[in-house]
C-alpha positions, -999 to +999 in steps of 0.1 A: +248+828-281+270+817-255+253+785-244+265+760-212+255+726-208+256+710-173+258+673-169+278+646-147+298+629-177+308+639-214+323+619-240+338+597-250+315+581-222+288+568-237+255+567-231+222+577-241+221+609-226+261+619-235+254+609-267+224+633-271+245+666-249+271+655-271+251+656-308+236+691-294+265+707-285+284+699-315+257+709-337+253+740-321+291+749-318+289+743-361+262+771-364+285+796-347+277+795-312+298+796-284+292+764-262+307+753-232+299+716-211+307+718-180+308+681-161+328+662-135+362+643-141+369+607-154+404+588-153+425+600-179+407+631-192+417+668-193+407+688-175+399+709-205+394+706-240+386+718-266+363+688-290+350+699-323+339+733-320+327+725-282+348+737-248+349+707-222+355+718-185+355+693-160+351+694-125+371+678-098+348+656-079+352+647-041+334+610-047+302+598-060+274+588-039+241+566-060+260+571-089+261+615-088+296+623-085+299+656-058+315+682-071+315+715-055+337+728-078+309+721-107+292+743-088+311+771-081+320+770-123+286+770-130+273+801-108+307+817-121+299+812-159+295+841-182+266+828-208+233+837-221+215+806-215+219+772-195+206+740-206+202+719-179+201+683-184+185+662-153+190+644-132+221+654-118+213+669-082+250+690-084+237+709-117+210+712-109+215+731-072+243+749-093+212+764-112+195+777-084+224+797-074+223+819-107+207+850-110+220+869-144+213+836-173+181+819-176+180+784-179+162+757-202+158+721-184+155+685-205+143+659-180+161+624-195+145+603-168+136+596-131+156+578-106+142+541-102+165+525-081+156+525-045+186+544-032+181+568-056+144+570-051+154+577-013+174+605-020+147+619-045+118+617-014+143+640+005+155+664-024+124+667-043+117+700-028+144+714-041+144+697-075+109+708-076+121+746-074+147+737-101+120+729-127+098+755-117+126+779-120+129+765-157+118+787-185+109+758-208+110+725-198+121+699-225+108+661-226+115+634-251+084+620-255+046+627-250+046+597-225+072+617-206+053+642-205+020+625-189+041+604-164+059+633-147+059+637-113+075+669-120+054+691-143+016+690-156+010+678-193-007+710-196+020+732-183+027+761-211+064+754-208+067+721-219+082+710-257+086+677-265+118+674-283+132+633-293+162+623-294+176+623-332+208+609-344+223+613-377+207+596-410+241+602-431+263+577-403+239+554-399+217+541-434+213+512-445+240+493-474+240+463-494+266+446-472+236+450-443+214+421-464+213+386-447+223+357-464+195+336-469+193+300-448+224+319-426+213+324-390+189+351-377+222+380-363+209+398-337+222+434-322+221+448-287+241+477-280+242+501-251+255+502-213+254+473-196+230+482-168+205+467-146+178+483-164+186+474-195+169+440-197+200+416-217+193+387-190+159+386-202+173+383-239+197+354-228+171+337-209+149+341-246+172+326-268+173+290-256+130+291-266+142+303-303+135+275-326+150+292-353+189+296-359+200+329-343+229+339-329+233+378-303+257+402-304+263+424-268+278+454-278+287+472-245+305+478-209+293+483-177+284+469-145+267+441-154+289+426-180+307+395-160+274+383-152+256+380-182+288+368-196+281+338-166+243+338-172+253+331-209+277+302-202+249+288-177+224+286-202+250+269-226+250+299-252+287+306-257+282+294-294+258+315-302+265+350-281+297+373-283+302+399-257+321+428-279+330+451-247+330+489-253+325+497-288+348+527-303+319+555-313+330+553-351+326+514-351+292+516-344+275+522-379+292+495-392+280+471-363+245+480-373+252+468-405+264+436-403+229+425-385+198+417-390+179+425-361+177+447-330+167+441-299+164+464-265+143+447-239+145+468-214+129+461-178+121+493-159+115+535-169+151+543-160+153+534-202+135+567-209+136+568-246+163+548-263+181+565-287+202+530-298+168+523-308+169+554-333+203+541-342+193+508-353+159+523-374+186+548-391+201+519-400+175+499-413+172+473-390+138+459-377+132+467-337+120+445-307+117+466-277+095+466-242+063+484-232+073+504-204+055+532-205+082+552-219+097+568-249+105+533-260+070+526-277+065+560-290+105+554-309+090+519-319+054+513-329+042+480-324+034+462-357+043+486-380+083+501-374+090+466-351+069+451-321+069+457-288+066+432-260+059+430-226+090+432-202+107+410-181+092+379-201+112+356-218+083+337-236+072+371-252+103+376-266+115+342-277+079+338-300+089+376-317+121+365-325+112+334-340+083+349-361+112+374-372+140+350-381+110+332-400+094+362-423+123+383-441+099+404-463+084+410-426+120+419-415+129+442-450+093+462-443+093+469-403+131+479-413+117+503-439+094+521-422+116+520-389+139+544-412+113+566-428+098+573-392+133+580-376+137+604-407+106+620-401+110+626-364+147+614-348+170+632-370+197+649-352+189+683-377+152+679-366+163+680-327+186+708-332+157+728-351+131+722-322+161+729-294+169+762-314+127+773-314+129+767-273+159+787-271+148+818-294+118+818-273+138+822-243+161+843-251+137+868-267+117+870-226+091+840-234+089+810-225+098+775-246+083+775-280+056+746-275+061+718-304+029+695-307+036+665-297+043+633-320+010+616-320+013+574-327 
């Protein structure tokens, strides 16, 4: 098949949702398909390239306005495109009106998440006509979790079209070794890794550790926007000793930064954290998971009590007691770790994504709709 991707950014940026396009594409490009991304421009990257098996096109952009960069040219690529199929990943309002312009390729939509910020919400109120013609113009309609699918605003949980296809990363990079094993009496090493964002909740872990009564020390593995102020919130609250602010982590670094902890932690504050796939990361690798109940894919990655706990957002308290108990019970530690990796196995593999993304397609392609997958029950 001759398959096109359309997003805003590609790697090397990172990010949950270039990770996943990124996994997909390669994967697919290995079985003998002929894939094509097509996204906007960064500082210092061709303009095209080829990347492992995968074509990389990207589009001039004319600015970027609540964080969508505007790119007619994306447009005018994507409505130009020879392919059999589009995979559409949302949102990204310049795809996604690209879409709508295309008459002679069907096209296959994942919905990652909704806009949550207020300015984005704003822009949503007056495009979600149009977005909702987008998704209804979809011939299957891919979601990463069953919670995504009952929260939409966009589709019913009942709609035909829907398949609920998680993240998955892959179980070979990131497993568990014998350098991974804390040192007993040595302090409690906790990992958070991911783009610094408002969303993402690290102030809330800061404001946690001073309440630890146990010796732990945090790792912040990560750029972005918020980085010089948790990097000030940290020195406020007197915890230069005990947290190190890494800075963008090179991809290939990262198995062996899940490694050399004991302990992850994602306590995210608001649904713009859609599903987590660090999370899936860190269970690959054997380590023990705190994350936050949001509502989201981040408690159907993580179940409470038995692959790591999950605590209520936005609450220091919360998180500080779970931390401690953790830093206190090892075997508790070794056996959430465990079964964190035999679930991921089970169900956040990258193989098992690429099988359920491959059933949608065939369906598809063949003049049906998605191929439905049953949901992943807790």
């Amino acid at each position: 098949m001759r398959i096109l991707h359309l997003y805003k950014a590609y790697a090397p940026v990172l990010g949950g949702i270039e990770n996943h396009i990124r996994a997909l594409a390669e994967a697919q490009a290995a079985e003998g398909h002929q894939v094509r991304v097509l996204v906007t421009t960064r500082p210092g990257a061709p303009l095209s390239e080829r990347v492992n098996g995968v074509d990389v096109e990207r589009a001039p952009s004319l600015g970027t306005l609540a964080s969508t960069p505007l790119s007619p040219a994306l447009i005018q690529s994507a409505r130009s495109a020879r392919v059999d199929l589009i995979h559409l990943h949302a949102p990204y309002p310049v795809a996604e009106v690209a879409v709508l312009g295309r008459r002679n390729a069907p096209y296959v939509i994942t919905l990652h998440a909704d806009p949550t910020r207020p300015v984005q919400r704003l822009i949503l109120a007056a495009y979600a006509p149009l977005f909702r013609r987008v998704v209804g113009g979809a011939r299957a309609v891919l979601l990463t979790s069953p919670q995504a699918a009952q929260r939409s605003r966009w589709v019913r949980p009942n709609d035909p079209r829907i398949a609920i296809v998680p993240l998955g990363s892959d179980p070979e990079r990131f497993r568990p070794t014998a350098s991974s094993t804390n040192v007993p009496g040595s302090p409690l090493r906790i990992l958070f890794t991911g783009m610094l964002r408002h969303y993402k909740g690290v102030d809330v872990l800061l404001q946690a550790l001073p309440l630890v009564t146990r010796a732990v020390s945090l790792t912040v593995a990560g750029a972005g926007p918020e980085l010089e102020r948790l990097r000030a919130l940290s020195r406020q609250l007197g915890l230069s000793e005990r947290v190190s602010f890494l800075g963008r982590i090179a991809d290939e670094a990262l198995p062996a930064l899940y490694q050399s902890h004991d302990l992850f932690v994602l306590p995210a504050v608001s649904a713009a954290e859609a599903f987590g796939q660090v999370l899936v990361e860190a269970m690959l690798s054997g380590l023990p998971c705190i994350t936050t109940e949001l509502g989201t894919g981040t408690s159907f990655v993580v179940q409470d009590g038995v692959t790591g706990r999950v605590v209520e957002p936005r609450s220091p308290d919360a998180l500080a007691t779970t931390i401690d108990r953790l830093a206190a019970e090892p075997e508790l530690r070794r056996r959430l770790g465990q079964a964190g990796r035999d679930r991921a196995l089970e169900h956040f593999t990258t193989a098992r994504m690429l099988g359920d993304v491959r059933a949608v397609y065939a369906g598809v392609v063949s003049g049906g709709g998605g191929s439905i997958h049953e949901p992943i029950h807790r």
